[in-house]
N, C-alpha and C positions, 0 to 999 in steps of 0.2 A: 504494500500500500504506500504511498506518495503522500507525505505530509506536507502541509505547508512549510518552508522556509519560515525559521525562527533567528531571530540574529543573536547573537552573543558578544556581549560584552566583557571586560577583564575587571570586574569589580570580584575586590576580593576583601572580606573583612577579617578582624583579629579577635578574636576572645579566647582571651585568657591564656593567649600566646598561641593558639590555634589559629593556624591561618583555612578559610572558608569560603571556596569562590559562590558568587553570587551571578551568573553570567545573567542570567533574566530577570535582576533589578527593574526591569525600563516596563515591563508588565503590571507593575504593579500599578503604575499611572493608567488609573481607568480613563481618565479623561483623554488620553492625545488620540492624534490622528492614526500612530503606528499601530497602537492596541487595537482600536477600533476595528484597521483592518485583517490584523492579527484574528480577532476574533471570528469577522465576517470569511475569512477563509475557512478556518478550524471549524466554522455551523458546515459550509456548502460540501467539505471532506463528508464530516459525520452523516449527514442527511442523506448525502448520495448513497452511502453506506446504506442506514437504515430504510432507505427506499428499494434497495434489491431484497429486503426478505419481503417474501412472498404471502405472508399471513399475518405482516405489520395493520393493513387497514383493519382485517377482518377481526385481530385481536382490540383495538380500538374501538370499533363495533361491540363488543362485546361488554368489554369494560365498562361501555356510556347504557348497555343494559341494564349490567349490574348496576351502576350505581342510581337507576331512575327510579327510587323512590322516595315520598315523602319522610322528610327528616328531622324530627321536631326534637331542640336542647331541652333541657331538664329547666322545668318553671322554677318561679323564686315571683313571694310576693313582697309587696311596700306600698302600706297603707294601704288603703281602699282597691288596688291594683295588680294583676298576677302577669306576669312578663316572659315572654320565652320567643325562640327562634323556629322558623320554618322555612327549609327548600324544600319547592315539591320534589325536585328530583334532579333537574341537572343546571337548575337558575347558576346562576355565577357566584353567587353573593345567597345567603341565607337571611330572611326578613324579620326582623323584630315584631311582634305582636303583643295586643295588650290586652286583658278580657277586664272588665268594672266586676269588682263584687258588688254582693247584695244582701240583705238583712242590717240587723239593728249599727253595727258595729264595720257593717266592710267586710269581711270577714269569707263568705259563701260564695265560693264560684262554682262555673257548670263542672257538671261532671267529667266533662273534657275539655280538650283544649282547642276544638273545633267551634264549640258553642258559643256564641259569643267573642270571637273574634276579631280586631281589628286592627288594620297593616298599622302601625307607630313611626315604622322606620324601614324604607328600603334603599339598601344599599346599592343593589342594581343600578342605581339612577345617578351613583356617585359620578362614576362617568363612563362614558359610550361603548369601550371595551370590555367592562366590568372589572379592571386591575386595581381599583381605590377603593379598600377593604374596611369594612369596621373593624377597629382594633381596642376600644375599650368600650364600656358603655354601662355604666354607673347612677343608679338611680338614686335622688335622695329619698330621706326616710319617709318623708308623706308621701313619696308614689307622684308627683306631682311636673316633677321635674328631673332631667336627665342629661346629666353628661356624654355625650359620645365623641369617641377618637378616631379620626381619616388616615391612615395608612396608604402612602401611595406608590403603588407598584410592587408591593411585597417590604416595603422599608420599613427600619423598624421606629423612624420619627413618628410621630404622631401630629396631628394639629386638633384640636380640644373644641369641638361647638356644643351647643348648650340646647338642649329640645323643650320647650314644654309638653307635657305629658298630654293634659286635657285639651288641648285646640291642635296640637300634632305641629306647631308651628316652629319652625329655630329661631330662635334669636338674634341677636348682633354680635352676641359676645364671641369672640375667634382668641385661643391662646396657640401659640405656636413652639415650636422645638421643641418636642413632650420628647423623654425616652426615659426606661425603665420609671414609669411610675404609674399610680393612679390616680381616681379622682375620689376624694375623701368628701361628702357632703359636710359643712358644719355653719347652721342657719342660714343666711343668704351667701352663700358662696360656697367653695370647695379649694382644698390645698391640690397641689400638685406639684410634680421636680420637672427639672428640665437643663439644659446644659443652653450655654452661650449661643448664637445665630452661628453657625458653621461659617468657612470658606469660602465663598461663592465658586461656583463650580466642583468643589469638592466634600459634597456633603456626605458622600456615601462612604468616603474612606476617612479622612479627616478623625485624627486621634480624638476621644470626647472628654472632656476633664472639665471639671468643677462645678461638679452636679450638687443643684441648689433647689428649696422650696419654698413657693411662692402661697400664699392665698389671695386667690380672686374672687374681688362681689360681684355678682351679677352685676350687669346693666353697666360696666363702667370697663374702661379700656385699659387690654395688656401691662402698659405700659404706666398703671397705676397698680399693681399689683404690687401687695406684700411682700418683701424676700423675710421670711421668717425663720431661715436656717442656712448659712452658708458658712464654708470650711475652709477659706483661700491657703491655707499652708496647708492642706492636704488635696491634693487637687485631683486624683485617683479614690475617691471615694463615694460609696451611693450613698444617697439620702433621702426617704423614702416616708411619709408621714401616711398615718390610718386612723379613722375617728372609732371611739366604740360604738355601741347602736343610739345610745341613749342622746350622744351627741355631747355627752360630758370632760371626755378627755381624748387629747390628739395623741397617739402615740409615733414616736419617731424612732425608724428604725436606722443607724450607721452602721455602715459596713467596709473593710477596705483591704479586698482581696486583689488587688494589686501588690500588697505587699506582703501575700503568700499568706495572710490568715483568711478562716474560712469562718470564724465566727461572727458577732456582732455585738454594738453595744446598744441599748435599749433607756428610751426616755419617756416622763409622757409631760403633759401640761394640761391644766384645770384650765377649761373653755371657759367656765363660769367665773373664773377672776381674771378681771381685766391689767392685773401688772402680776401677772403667774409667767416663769420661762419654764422651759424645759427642763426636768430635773431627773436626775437617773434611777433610774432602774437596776441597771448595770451599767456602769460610766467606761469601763476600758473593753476595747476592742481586742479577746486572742484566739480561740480556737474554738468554743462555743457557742453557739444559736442559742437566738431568744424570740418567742414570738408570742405577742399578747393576742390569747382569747377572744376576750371578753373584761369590762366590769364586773364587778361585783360590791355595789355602792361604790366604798371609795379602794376599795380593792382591787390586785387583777390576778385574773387566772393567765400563766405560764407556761408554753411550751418549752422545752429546752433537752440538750443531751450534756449539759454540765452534772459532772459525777454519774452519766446513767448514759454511755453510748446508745440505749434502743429506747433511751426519752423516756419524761416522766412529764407531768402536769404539778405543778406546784401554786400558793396561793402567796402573792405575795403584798406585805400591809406596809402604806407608807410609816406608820407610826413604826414599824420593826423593821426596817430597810435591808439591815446587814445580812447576808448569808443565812444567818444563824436562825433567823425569825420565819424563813421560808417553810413554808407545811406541807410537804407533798399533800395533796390532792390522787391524784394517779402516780403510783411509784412504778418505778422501771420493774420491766415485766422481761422473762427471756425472749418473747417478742417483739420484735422492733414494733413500735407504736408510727406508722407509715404517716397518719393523716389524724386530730385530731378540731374539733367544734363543740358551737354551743347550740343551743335550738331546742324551745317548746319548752324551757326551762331544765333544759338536760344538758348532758356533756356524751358525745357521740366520738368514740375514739376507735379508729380501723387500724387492726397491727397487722402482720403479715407473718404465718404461718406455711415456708418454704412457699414464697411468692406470691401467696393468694389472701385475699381478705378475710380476718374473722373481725366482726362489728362489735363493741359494746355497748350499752347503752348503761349509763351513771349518772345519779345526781349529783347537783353542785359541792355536794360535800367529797363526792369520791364513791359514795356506797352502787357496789351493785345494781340494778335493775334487771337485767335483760341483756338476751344477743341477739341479732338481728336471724330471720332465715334467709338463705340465701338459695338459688336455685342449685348451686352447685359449685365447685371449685372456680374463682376467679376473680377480679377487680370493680372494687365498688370507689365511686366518686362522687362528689357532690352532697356529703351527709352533712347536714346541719340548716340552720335556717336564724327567725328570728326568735325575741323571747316569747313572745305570745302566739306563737305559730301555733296550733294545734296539730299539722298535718308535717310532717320533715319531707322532703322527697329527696332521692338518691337514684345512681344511676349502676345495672349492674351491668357486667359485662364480660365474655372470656372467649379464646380463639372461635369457636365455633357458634357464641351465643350474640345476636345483635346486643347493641346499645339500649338497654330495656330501663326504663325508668319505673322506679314504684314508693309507691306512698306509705310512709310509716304513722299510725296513727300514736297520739302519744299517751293520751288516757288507754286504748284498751292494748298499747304495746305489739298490734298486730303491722305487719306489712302485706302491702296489697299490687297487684301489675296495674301502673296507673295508665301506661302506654307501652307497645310493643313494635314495630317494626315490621311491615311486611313485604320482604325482599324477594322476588318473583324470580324463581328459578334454585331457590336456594333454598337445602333441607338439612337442617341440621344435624339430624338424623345419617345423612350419608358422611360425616366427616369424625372421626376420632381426635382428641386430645391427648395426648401420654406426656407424663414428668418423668424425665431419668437425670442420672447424678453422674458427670464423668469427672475423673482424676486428673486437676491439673497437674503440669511439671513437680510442685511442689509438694502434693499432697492434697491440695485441697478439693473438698466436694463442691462441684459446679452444679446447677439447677437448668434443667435444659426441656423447652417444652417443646414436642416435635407435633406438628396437625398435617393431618394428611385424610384423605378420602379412607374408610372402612375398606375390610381385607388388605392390608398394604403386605407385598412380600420381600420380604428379605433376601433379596438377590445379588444386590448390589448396581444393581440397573437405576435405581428411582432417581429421578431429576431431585437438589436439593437448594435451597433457596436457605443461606444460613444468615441470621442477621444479628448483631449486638449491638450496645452501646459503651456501654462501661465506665459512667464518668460523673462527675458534677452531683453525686448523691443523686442520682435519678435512675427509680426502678424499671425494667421491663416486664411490667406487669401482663397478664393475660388481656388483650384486647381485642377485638372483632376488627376487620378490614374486609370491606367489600370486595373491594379489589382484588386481594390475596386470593379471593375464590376462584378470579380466573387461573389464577396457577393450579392448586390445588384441582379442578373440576382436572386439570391435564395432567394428573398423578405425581406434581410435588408435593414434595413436602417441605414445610415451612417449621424450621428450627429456630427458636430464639434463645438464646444464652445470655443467662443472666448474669455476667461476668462484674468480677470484683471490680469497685471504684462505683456501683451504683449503693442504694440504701437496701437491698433486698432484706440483710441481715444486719442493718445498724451500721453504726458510725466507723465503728471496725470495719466492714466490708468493705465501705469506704475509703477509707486511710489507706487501706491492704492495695488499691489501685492509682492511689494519687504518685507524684513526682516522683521520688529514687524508687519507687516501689511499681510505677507504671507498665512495666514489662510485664508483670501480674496476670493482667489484662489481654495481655497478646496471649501469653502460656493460656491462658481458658479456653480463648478462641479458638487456637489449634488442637488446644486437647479435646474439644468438644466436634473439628472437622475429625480429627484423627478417630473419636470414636466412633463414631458416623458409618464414617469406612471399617472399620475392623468388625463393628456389628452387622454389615451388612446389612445396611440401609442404603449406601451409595457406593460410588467409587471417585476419585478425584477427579476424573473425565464428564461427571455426572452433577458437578458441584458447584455453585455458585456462592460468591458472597457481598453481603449489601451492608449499608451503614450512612447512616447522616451524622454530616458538623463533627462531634466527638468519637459520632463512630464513622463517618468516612477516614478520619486519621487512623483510627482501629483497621481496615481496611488496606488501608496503603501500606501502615507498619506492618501488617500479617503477611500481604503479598511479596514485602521485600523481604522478609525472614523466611517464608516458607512458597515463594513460587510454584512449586510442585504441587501443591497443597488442593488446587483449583482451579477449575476451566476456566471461569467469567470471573469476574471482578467489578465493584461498582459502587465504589468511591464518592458519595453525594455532599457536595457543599462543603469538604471537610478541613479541616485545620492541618495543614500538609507540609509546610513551615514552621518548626519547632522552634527557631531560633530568630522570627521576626513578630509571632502573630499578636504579640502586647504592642506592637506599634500602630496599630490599625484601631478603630472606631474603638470599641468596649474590651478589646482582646485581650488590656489589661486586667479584666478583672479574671480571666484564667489563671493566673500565675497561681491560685489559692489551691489550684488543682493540679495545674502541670509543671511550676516550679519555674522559673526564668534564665534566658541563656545570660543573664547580665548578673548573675549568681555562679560564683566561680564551681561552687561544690554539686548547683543542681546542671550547668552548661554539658558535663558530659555526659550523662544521663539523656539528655533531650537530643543530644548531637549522635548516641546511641541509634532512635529509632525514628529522627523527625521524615518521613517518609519522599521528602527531597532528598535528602541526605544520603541515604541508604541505596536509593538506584543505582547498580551496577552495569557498565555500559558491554554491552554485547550477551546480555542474561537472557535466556525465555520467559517470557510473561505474560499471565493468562490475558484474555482477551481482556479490555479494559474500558468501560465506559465511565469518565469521567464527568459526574452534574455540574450545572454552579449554574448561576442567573444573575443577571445584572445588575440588580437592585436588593443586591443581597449584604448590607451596612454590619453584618453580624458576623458573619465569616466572610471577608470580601474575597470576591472573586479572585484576586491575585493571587493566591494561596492554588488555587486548581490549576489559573495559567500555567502556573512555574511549575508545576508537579506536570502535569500533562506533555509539557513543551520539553521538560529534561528524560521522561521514561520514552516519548517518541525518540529522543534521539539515544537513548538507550536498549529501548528493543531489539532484542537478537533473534528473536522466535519469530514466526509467520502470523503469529496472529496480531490480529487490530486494536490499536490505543487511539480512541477516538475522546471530546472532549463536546460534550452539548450544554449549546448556555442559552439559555433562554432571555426571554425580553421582559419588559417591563414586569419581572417577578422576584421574588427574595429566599429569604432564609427558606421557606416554603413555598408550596404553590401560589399564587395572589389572587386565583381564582376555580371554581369548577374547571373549566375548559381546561387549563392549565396541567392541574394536576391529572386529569384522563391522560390529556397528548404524553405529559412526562410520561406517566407512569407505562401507556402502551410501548411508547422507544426503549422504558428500560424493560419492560417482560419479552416483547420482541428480541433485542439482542440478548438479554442470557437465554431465550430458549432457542435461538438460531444457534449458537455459539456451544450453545450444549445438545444439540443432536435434536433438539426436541420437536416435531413436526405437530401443531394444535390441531385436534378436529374444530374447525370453526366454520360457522357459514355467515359469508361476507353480505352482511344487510345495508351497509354504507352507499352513500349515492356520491362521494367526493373522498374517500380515502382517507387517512390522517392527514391534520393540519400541520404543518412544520414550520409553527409561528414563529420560533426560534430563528427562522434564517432572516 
């Protein structure tokens, strides 16, 4: 195959007396003219590519099958008002709805979410393409009125408008440069953070520092806004403010994993006194999380892993501030405690029991109640609500089970299907779940969930779709994907590994995958392809492997250690430069996880596996399709260029190292359309690439879209 001509430059840099060529520096400038065409070659390669497999439209076709059906989020009410999202099926953008209660108090809505109905908010209309995404949307407490945040083209800035509830009308109020934050209702206005007016021209790469928080009144302009919290000598730091329900106290969260800690310090401040600051909680920033609840009067309940890696809930009294005065509430359990809330006057805490949810239900004091039922092994979200809620709703979920929401009542303790899913063509029934435990390098037991269609044999024939993450304390919980069915209905099977560096089993499992200990991570990966094969599930000619952001770098680092390993490869958005990616938009705030090459003791650790790095030129290497998208501010694009542009010029094998970048899209898809086209070019080429011919029949009347070129 004939790649595009990439130039090379002799930039070489020094750490720590390591010298480190850098030849495709000059990629990193999304903006010039050279990238540009750089790019606009490397789409019309790949397209060409993916335009000779012969069952590319028909699998596309199929996908936009699957996914056509109505898809309603999980309600939540505020005041008088019950709020939730709806695609019918393949809109671009999912519409906000609102249903009015009714009775003495507000309180009774219909028994569904069809009844009474009415559109609040459609995104669709943000603009013509459907790429301007809602990305926050925040009611205040009377239900009356509503923050929403425009995301545009998949970026993760936001711009802040303000809805009333009751006339469905926006306002004038516009706050702009929103990132990592939300919008805190507290009486006529809302706090929110946000970072300085960017570079002109260069917003999407442009380092972000000295994130601050503002309160806005309604009805009065940006530029009169509050600054109620800023840090200038720490200019790598989040700052992040939340009000309780009651509207009584701001709590502010600081964090600053730029400088390799992963914990935070915690404050709150009495809304009701007009010369109250910020007073701590916990005032020093090290290796602990803190996250407030709830109120409790002048109290607050505690989440936290200080003295209790799998968390505990503690109650903490400003008149007893010190360590010593803190009451657990919920004491650490040998279950990671995953997710905990309040709601209906309860405390609703979901731990994880070898990766799956078990629910409790406790009163404010800590004592027992109840556990939730669940329909069967797998991931519940969304549990909790307000204090006077009667009804909790949660949402369950696991490989072969849709997105089912149900109602927990709080007086009689029971749970009910509030709504279910009706996906056409697709039986639950015909697909199995299995947990097995493989042995990493070092001993340890890996959690590995393989789904595949009923009767599967063990031949070592089965097409295998292997996926992880491993990073940033985030689980790979059991979850349903529509999509995945089209693989699956063609006799894959869909492996997820739940590799150390996520929260599966506590703050331990964690730690076990962060910076000197990140190779961790890899060892699971391969120990879990390696089991695969020796049980005669697949063979490495049969194997494929996928990862986004923290696992596309899982991905690249796997392929350059174990090439042999796997046919396909497929590297999504991922962090691919070990040794620059703190100098890009937020990428500082990884260091808390991957450790920094500007750290003399963490530099060769990262220069170990950073998946630039590690390409060896004249090596075989599976087939390779490389994601990333233009507007993607969170892991920028540069990071794929240079990884893509150094393995083409490295490839010694015959097969194909292609790189698809799509347009106005980001960290993820920016819309329906979007994610179908992705996702058909990536199941196309791993089942091209892996021998796999689909039975499918081609319903399309124009082929896939290849909006990317």
């Amino acid at each position: 195959m004939r790649y595009p001509e990439t130039r090379k430059d002799d930039v070489v840099d020094d750490y720590h007396g390591v010298a480190v060529a850098d030849p495709y520096r000059w990629l990193e400038d999304d903006m010039s003219a050279e990238t540009g065409e750089w790019v606009a070659a490397q789409n019309r390669v790949t397209f060409a590519h993916l335009e000779t497999i012969p069952f590319r439209s028909a699998l596309a076709s199929r996908l936009e099958q699957l996914f056509n059906y109505p898809k309603y989020s999980q309600p939540f009410r505020r005041g008088r008002m019950r709020f939730f999202t709806r695609n019918e099926g393949l809109q671009n953008q999912a519409v906000v709805y609102v249903q009015r209660g009714t009775g003495p108090d507000g309180s009774v809505f219909p028994p569904t979410l069809d009844e009474g109905a009415e559109v609040l908010l459609d995104p669709n209309a943000f603009s013509p393409d459907g790429t301007t995404k809602l990305a926050a949307f925040s009611v205040s407490g009377d239900g009356t009125r509503a923050v929403y945040g425009l995301s545009k083209g998949g970026s993760d800035w936001m711009e802040y408008r303000v809805l009333a509830v009751v006339t469905g009308v926006t306002t004038d109020d516009v706050v702009k440069w929103v990132k990592v934050s939300g919008a805190a209702w507290a009486g006529d206005g809302f706090f929110y953070s946000r970072y300085p007016a960017p570079e002109s021209g260069h917003e999407l790469s442009t380092k972000n520092t000295d994130h601050q928080v503002f309160f806005h009144r309604l009805g009065t302009p940006q530029s009169d806004d509050e600054c109620v919290f800023v840090d200038p000598s720490n200019p790598e730091r989040f700052h992040t403010v939340e009000v309780t329900e009651d509207e009584r106290f701001a709590i502010l969260t600081v964090s600053d994993r730029g400088k390799g800690l992963k914990g935070n310090a915690l404050f709150y401040r009495d809304l009701q006194s007009s010369d109250s600051g910020f007073v701590p909680i916990v005032a020093e920033i090290g290796e602990d999380t803190f996250t407030v609840l709830d109120n409790v009067g002048e109290r607050f309940l505690v989440h936290t892993d200080r003295r209790a890696p799998n968390g505990r809930v503690f109650l903490f009294d400003p008149a007893q501030p010190d360590e010593a005065g803190w009451r657990d509430v919920l004491p650490e359990r040998t279950e990671p405690l995953e997710a905990v809330s309040t709601g209906g006057g309860k405390i609703f805490a979901t731990y994880l029991h070898d990766v799956t949810s078990k629910c409790c239900v406790f009163d404010l004091q800590g004592r027992v109640e109840g556990e939730l039922t669940l329909p069967g092994p797998g991931t519940v979200t969304g549990l909790g609500g307000l204090r006077d809620d009667a009804v909790i709703y949660f949402t369950f979920t696991s490989f072969n089970h849709p997105a089912t929401t149900f109602a927990y009542d709080v007086a009689t303790r029971t749970s009910t299907r509030f709504y279910e899913p009706a996906i056409t063509g697709f039986r639950a029934d015909d697909y199995e779940v299995r947990q097995v435990f493989v042995t990493s390098k070092d001993g340890t037991r890996v959690p590995t969930f393989l789904t595949s269609r009923k009767g599967l044999r063990r031949d070592g024939t089965n097409p295998v779709l292997l996926y992880g993450y491993g990073g940033f304390n985030i689980s790979l919980t059991p979850a349903f994907s529509t999509l995945m069915v089209a693989l699956l209905e063609q006799g894959f099977i869909y492996a997820s590994v739940n590799l150390r560096g996520g929260s599966e089993y506590g703050e331990e499992w964690h730690e076990a995958g962060t910076k000197l200990r990140k190779q961790n991570v890899f060892d699971d990966f391969i120990a879990a392809a390696e089991w695969l094969i020796a049980n005669g599930y697949t063979s490495s000619s049969k194997l494929a492997m996928m990862g986004g952001s923290n696992g596309g770098l899982l991905v690249g680092a796997v392929m350059n250690q174990r090439p042999d390993l796997c046919a396909v490869a497929v590297p999504q958005v991922g962090v691919m430069d070990m040794l620059r990616f703190h100098h890009f938009t937020i990428g500082w705030n990884w260091i808390a996880d991957y450790g920094s090459s500007d750290n003399a003791a963490e530099f060769p650790a990262l220069f170990a596996y950073s998946p630039i790095h590690n390409l060896k030129p004249g090596r075989s290497y599976p087939a390779t399709l490389v994601t990333t998208a233009d507007h993607d501010d969170r892991v920028v694009p540069a990071h794929s260029f240079k990884y893509a542009a150094t393995l083409q010029a490295s490839q010694g094998g015959p097969a194909p190292v292609l790189i698809r970048i799509d347009t106005k899209s980001g960290h993820g898809a920016s819309n329906t359309r979007k994610q179908i086209e992705t996702t058909a070019d990536i199941y196309a080429f791993v089942m091209h690439h892996l021998g796999v011919t689909p039975t499918l029949a081609d319903t399309s009347t124009s082929g896939s879209s290849a909006s990317a070129t």
